[in-house]
N, C-alpha and C positions, 0 to 999 in steps of 0.2 A: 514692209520688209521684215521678215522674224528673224529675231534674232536667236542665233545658236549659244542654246542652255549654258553647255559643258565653257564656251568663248565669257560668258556672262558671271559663271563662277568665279574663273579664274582670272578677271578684270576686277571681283569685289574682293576676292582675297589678296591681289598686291595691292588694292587701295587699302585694304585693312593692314598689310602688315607695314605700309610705309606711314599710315598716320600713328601705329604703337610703337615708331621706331623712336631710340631715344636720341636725344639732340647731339651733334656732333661738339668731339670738344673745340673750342676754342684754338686756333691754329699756335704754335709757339713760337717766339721769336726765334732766329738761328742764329748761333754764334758765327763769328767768325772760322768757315772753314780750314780745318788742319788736314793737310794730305797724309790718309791712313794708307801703308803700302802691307803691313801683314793682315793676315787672315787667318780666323778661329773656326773651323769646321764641326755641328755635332750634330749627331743623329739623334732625330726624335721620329715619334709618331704624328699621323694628321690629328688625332686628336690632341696631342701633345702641341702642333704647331698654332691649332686652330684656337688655343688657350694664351698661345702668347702674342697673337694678332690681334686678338678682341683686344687683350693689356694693353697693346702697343696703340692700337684704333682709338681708344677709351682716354689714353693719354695724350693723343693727338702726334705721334711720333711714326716710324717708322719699324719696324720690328729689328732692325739690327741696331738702330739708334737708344730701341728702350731697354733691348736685352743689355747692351753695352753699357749702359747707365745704371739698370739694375744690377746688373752683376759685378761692377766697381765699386758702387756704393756698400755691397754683403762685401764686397772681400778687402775695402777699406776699413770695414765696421768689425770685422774677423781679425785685422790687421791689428788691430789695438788691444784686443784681449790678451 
């Protein structure tokens, strides 16, 4: 049975691009859930979004969990100057 080329390629490049993948982080503990009832809407772009997912992925978080973190921690850190 021959195998098809183009089928053959595209089997060794997701094998390639899943063994250069880097290791996932470490999952985090979770605190104790607080019921959050407002909500912060902002507009970005996909490459704008696509920057703070890889941060959020990389951190082992959620994208609204890390933006929330991140952005309390700068405007804690603002808060004291």
């Amino acid at each position: 049975m021959t195998q098809d080329p183009m089928l053959l390629h595209w089997i060794h490049m997701a094998n390639t691009m899943a063994a250069n993948r880097p290791p996932k982080a470490e999952p985090t503990t979770r605190r104790k859930e607080v019921r959050k009832e407002d909500q912060l809407r902002i507009r970005l772009t996909g490459d704008q979004k696509a920057v703070l997912t890889e941060a959020a992925t990389t951190a082992g978080l959620g994208v609204s969990s890390w933006v929330l973190l991140v952005s309390l921690e700068k405007a804690r850190e603002l808060s004291k100057k």
